[in-house]
GUNU-838545 format. One record per residue (C-alpha): residue in three letters; x, y, z. Coordinates in pm, whole numbers, always signed. Each point is the difference from the previous one (the first is absolute). Example, Ala and Ser with C-alpha at 12.3 -4.5 7.8 and 13.67 -1.06 7.14 Angstrom:
<sites>
+------+--------+--------+--------+
| code |   east |  north |     up |
+------+--------+--------+--------+
|  Ala |  +1230 |   -450 |   +780 |
|  Ser |   +137 |   +344 |    -66 |
+------+--------+--------+--------+
</sites>
This chain:
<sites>
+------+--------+--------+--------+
| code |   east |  north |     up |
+------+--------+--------+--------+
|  Unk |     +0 |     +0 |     +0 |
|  Unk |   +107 |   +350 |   -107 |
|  Unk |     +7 |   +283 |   +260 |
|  Unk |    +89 |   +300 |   -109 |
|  Unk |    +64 |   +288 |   +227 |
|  Unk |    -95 |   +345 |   -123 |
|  Unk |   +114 |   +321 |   +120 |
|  Unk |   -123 |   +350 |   -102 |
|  Unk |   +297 |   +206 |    -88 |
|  Unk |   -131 |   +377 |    -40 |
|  Unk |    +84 |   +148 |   -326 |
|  Unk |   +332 |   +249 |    +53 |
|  Unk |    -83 |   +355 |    +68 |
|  Unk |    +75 |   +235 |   -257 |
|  Unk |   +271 |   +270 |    +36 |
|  Unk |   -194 |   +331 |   +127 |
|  Unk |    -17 |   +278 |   -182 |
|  Unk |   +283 |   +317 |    +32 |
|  Unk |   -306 |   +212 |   +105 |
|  Unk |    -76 |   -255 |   +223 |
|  Unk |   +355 |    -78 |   +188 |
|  Unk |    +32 |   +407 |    +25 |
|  Unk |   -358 |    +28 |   +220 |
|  Unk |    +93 |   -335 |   +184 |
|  Unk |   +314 |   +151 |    +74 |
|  Unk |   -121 |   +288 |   +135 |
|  Unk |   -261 |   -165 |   +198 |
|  Unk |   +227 |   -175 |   +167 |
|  Unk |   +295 |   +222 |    +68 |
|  Unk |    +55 |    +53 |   +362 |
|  Unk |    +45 |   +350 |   +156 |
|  Unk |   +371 |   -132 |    +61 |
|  Unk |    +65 |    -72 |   -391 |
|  Unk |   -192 |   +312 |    -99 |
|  Unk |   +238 |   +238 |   +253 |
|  Unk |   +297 |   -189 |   -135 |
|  Unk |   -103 |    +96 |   -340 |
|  Unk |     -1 |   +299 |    +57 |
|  Unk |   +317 |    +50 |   +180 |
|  Unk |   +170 |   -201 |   -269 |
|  Unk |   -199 |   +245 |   -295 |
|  Unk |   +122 |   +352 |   +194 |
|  Unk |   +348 |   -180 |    +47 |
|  Unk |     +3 |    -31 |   -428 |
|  Unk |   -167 |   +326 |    -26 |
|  Unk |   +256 |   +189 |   +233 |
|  Unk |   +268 |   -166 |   -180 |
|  Unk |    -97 |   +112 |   -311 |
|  Unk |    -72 |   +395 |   +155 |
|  Unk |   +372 |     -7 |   +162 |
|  Unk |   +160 |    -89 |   -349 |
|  Unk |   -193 |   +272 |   -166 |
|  Unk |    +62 |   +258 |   +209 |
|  Unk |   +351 |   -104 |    +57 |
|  Unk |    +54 |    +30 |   -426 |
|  Unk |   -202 |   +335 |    +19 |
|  Unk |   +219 |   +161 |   +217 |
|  Unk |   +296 |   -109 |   -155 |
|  Unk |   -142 |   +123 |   -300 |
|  Unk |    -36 |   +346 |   +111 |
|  Unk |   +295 |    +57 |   +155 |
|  Unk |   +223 |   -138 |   -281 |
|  Unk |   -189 |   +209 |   -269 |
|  Unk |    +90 |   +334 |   +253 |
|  Unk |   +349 |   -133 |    -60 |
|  Unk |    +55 |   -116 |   -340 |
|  Unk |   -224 |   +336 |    -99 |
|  Unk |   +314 |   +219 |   +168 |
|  Unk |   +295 |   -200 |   -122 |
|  Unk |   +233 |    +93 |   -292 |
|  Unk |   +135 |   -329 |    -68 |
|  Unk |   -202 |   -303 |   -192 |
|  Unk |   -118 |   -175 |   +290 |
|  Unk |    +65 |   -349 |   -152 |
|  Unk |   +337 |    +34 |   -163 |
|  Unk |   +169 |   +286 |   +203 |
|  Unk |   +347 |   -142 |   +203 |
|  Unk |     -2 |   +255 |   +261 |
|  Unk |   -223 |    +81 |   +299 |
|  Unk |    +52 |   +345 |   +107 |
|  Unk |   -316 |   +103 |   +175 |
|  Unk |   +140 |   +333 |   +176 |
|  Unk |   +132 |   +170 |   -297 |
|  Unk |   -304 |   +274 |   -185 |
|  Unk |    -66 |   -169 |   -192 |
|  Unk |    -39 |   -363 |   +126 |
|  Unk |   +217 |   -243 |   -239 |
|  Unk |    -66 |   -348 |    +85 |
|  Unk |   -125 |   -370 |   -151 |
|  Unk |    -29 |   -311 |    +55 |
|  Unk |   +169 |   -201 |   -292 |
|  Unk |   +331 |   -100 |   +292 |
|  Unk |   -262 |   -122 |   +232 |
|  Unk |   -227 |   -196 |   -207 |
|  Unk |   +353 |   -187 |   -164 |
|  Unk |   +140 |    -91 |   +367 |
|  Unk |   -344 |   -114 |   +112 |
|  Unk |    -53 |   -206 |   -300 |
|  Unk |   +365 |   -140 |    +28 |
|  Unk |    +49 |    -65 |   +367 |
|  Unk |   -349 |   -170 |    +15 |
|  Unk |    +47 |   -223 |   -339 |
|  Unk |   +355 |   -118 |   +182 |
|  Unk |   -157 |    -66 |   +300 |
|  Unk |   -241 |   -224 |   -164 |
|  Unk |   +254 |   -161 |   -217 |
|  Unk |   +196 |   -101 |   +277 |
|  Unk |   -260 |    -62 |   +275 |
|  Unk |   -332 |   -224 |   -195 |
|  Unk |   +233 |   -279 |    -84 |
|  Unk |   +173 |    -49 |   +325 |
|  Unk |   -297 |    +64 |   +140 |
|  Unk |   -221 |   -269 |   -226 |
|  Unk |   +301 |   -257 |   +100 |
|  Unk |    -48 |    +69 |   +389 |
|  Unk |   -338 |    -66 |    -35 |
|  Unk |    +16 |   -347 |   -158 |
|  Unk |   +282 |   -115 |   +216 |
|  Unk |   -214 |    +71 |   +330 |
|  Unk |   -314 |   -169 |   -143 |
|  Unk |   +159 |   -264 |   -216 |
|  Unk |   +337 |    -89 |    +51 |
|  Unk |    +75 |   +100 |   +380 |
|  Unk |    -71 |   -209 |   +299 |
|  Unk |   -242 |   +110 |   +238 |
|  Unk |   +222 |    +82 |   +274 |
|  Unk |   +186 |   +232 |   -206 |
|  Unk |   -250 |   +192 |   -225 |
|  Unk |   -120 |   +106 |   +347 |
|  Unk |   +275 |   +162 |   +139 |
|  Unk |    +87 |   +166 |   -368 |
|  Unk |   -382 |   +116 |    -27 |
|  Unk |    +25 |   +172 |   +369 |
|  Unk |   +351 |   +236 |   -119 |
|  Unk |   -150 |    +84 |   -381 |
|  Unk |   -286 |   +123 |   +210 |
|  Unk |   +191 |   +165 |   +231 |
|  Unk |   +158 |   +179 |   -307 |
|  Unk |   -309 |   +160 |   -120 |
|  Unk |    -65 |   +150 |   +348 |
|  Unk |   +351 |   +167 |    -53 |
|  Unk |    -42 |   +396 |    +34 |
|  Unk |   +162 |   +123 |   -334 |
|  Unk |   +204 |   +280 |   +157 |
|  Unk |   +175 |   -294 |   +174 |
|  Unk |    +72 |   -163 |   -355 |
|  Unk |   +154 |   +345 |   -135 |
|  Unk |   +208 |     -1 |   +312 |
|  Unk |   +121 |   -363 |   -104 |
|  Unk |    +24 |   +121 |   -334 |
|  Unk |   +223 |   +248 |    +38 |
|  Unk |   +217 |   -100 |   +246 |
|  Unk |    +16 |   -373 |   -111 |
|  Unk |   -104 |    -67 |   -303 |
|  Unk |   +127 |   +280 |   -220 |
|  Unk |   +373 |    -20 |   +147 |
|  Unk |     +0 |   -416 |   -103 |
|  Unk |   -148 |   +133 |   -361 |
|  Unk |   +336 |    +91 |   -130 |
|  Unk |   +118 |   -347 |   -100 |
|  Unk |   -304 |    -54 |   -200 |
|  Unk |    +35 |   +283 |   -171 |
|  Unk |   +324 |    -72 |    -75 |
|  Unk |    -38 |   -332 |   -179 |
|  Unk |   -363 |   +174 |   -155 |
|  Unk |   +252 |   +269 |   -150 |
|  Unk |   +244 |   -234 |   -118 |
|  Unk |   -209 |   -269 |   -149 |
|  Unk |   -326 |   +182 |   -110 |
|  Unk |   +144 |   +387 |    -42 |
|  Unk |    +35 |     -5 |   -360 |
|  Unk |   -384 |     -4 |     -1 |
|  Unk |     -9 |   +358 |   +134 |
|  Unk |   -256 |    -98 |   +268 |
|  Unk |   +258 |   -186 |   +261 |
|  Unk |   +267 |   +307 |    -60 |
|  Unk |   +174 |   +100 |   +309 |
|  Unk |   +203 |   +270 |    +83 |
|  Unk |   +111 |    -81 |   +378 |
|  Unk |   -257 |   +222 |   +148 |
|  Unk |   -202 |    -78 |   +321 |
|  Unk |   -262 |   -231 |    -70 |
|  Unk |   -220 |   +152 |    +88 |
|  Unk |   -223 |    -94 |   -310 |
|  Unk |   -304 |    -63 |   -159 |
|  Unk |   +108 |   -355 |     +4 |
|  Unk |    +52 |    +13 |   +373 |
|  Unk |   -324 |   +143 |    +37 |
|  Unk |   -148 |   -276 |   -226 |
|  Unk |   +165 |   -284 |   +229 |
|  Unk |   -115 |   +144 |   +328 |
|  Unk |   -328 |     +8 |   -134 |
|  Unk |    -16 |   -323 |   -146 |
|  Unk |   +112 |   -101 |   +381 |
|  Unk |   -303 |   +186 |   +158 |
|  Unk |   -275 |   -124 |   -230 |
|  Unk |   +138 |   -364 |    -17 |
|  Unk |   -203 |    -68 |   +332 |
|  Unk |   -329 |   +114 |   -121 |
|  Unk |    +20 |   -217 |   -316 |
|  Unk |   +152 |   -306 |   +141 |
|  Unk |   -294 |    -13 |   +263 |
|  Unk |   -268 |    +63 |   -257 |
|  Unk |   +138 |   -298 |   -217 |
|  Unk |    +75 |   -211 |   +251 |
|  Unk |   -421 |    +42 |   +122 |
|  Unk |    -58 |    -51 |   -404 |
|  Unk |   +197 |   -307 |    -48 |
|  Unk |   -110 |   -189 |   +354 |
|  Unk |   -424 |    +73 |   -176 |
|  Unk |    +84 |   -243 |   -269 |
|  Unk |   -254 |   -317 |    -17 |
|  Unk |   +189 |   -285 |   +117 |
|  Unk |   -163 |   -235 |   -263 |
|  Unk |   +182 |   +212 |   -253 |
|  Unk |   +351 |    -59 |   +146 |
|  Unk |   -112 |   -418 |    +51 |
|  Unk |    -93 |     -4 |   -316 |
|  Unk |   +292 |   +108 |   -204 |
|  Unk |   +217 |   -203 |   +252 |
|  Unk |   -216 |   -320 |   -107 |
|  Unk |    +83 |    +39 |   -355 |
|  Unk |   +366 |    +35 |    +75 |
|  Unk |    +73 |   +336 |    +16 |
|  Unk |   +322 |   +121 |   +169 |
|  Unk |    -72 |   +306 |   +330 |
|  Unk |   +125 |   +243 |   -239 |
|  Unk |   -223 |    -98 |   -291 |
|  Unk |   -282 |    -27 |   +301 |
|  Unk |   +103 |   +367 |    +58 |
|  Unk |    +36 |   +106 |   -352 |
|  Unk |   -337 |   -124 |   -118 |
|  Unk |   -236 |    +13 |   +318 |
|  Unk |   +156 |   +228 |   +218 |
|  Unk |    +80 |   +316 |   -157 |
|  Unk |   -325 |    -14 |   -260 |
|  Unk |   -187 |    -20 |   +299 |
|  Unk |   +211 |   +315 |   +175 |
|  Unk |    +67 |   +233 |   -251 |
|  Unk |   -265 |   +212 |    +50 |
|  Unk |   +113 |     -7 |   +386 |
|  Unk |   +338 |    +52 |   -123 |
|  Unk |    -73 |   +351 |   -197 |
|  Unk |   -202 |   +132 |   +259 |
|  Unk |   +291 |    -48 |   +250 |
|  Unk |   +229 |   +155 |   -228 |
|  Unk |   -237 |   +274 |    -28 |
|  Unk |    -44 |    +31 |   +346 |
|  Unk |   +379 |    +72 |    +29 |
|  Unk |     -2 |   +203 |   -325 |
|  Unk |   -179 |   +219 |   +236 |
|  Unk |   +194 |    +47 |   +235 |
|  Unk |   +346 |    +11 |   -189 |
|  Unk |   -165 |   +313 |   -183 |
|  Unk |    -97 |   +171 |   +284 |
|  Unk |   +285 |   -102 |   +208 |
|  Unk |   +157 |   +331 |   +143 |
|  Unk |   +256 |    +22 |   +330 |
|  Unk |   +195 |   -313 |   -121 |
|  Unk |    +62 |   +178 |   -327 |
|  Unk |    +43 |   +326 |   +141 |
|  Unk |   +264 |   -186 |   +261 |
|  Unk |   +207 |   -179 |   -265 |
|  Unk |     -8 |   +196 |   -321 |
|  Unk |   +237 |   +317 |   -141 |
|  Unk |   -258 |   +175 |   -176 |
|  Unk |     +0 |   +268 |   -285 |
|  Unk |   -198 |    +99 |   -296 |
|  Unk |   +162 |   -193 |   -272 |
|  Unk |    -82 |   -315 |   -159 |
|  Unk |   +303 |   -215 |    -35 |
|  Unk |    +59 |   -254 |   -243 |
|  Unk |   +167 |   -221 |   +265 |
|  Unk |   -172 |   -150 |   +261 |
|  Unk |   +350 |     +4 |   +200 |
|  Unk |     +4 |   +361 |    +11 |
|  Unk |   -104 |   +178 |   +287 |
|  Unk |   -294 |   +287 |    -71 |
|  Unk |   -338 |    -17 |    -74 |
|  Unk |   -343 |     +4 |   +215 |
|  Unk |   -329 |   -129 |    +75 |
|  Unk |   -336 |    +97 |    +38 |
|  Unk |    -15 |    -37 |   +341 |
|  Unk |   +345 |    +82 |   +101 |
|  Unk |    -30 |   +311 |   -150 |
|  Unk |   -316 |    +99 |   +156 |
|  Unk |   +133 |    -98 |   +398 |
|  Unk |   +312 |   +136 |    -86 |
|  Unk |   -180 |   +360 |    -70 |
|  Unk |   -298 |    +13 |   +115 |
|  Unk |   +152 |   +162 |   +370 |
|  Unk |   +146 |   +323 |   -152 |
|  Unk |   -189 |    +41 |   -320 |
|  Unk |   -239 |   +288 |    -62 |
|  Unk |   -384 |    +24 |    -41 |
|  Unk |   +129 |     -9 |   -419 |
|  Unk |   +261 |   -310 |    +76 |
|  Unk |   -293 |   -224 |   +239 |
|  Unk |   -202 |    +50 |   -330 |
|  Unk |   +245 |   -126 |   -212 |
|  Unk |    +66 |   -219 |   +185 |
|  Unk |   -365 |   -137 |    +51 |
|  Unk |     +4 |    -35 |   -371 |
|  Unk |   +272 |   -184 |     -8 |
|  Unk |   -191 |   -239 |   +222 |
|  Unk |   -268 |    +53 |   -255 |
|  Unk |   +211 |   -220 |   -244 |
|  Unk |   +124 |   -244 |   +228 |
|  Unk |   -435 |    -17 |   +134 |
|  Unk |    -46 |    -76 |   -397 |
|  Unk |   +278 |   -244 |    -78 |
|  Unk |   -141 |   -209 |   +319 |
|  Unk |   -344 |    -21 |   -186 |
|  Unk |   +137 |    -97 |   -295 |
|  Unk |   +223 |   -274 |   +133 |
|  Unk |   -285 |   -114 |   +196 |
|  Unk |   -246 |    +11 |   -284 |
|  Unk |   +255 |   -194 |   -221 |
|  Unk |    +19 |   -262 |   +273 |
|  Unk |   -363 |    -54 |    +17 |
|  Unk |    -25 |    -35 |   -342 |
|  Unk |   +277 |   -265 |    -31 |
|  Unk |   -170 |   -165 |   +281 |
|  Unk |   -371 |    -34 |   -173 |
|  Unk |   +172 |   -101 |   -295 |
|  Unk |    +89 |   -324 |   +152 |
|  Unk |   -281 |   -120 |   +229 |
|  Unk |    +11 |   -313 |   -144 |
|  Unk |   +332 |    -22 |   +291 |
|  Unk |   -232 |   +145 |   +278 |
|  Unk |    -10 |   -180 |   +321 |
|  Unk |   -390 |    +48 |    -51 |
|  Unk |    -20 |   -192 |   -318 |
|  Unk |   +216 |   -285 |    +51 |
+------+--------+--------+--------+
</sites>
């Protein structure tokens, strides 16, 4: 004899309706959710109000100064804002900015990259700890403390390398030396590749330890080697993480001001050699000034900021842009 059990299985409910989810939702948001939503909207919203006004008063004051001054703004090499006329421009301080910053990145996402896969790949546990704890230490660093090291230590022990740079690499022009101080552009570039290497290593490192396990197991099960685990699961997954944290340090190698005030000989030249002493900065120049300039030099001066304000969007723009070009390597889609 057949039995046959039956059991009424109630047809799946269909999705609801946008319109719909939006009333549930606000049916059922709690006065908790709807203060936090709030908080978190006027957080956004305040945000957005501080950047504006910050770029409108930049704005102002920089067109009072570029208005009075005699020189072109963007290619002058002099900054004389006490003579009547004003003479001064930016074009020294947007070349050292762009310089010291680039060699600060050349030098500081690669070493910075390799720290992170050695602590979550190669190191054991009970020494990625203890190497984690100092790079963190690192970041908390005041930078006036690194210009002190960087003038008293680093830029005396320079000389050697600029010696075999000169001899090897001067015919290119860019490694010339004349036995000057070094107190360089390059010096300025590794001191700042030293200060940001802490913020990018720790980023990466958090990157690299959000990769799916199953990802790594499965490229070992087909017989890949760690490094091809690294090369083809690894860094996909963290290269977005990767660009951010060089970003991130971007940031603050542009902006970076007593350190480069500290160990750099500055002057309003651009110099083919980066072994030369002379040049400037952005933000040297402004903390170097700022104390004894006029109501005409603080404008200047704010629109010198202006620039560097600008050249922050842009870099952070550009970064964005890379990143949303490769979601596909998101954490979030993998």
């Amino acid at each position: 004899m057949d039995i046959s059990t039956t059991t009424d299985v109630p047809p799946p409910a269909s999705p609801p309706s946008p319109v719909e989810r939006k009333r549930a939702a606000r049916g059922a948001t709690r006065p908790g959710d709807r203060v936090f939503l709030g908080l978190s909207r006027g957080s956004g919203i305040l945000l957005l109000v501080i950047m504006a006004a910050i770029a409108v008063f930049l704005t102002y004051r920089a067109s009072l100064a570029i208005s009075r001054d005699h020189g072109n703004f963007l290619t002058t090499f002099e900054w004389n804002t006490n003579l009547n006329p004003p003479v001064f421009g930016i074009a020294v301080l947007a070349f050292g900015t762009v310089v010291s910053s680039v060699i600060a990145m050349v030098i500081a996402v690669p070493i910075a990259v390799a720290i992170a896969l050695f602590l979550t790949h190669y190191a054991p546990r009970r020494l990625s700890g203890p190497i984690a704890y100092v790079i963190d230490l690192l970041a908390a660093v005041p930078s006036i403390v690194y210009g002190l090291w960087g003038a008293l230590i680093l830029v005396p022990h320079l000389r050697g390398l600029y010696g075999w740079l000169d001899t090897y690499l001067g015919w290119t022009g860019i490694f010339a030396w004349e036995e000057g101080a070094p107190r360089t552009m390059l010096a300025v570039g590794i001191l700042l590749a030293i200060m940001i290497l802490p913020i990018i290593t720790n980023v990466s490192r958090e990157v690299f330890r959000q990769v799916p396990r199953m990802h790594e197991e499965a490229a070992l099960a087909l017989g890949a080697t760690r490094w091809e685990v690294i090369r083809m699961s690894v860094l996909p997954f963290g290269r977005s993480g990767v660009i951010s944290a060089s970003m991130l340090g971007l940031g603050r190698a542009l902006g970076e001001t007593m350190a480069v005030a500290t160990v750099l000989s500055p002057d309003y030249d651009i110099h083919a050699s980066l072994l030369n002493p002379g040049g400037g900065t952005f933000a040297q120049n402004i903390a170097s000034k700022f104390g004894e300039a006029s109501e005409q030099g603080r404008d200047a001066l704010i629109a010198s900021g202006l620039v560097l304000f600008v050249i922050t969007l842009l870099v952070n723009g550009a970064a964005r842009a890379i990143i949303a070009r490769r979601k596909e390597y998101s954490g979030a889609n993998a």
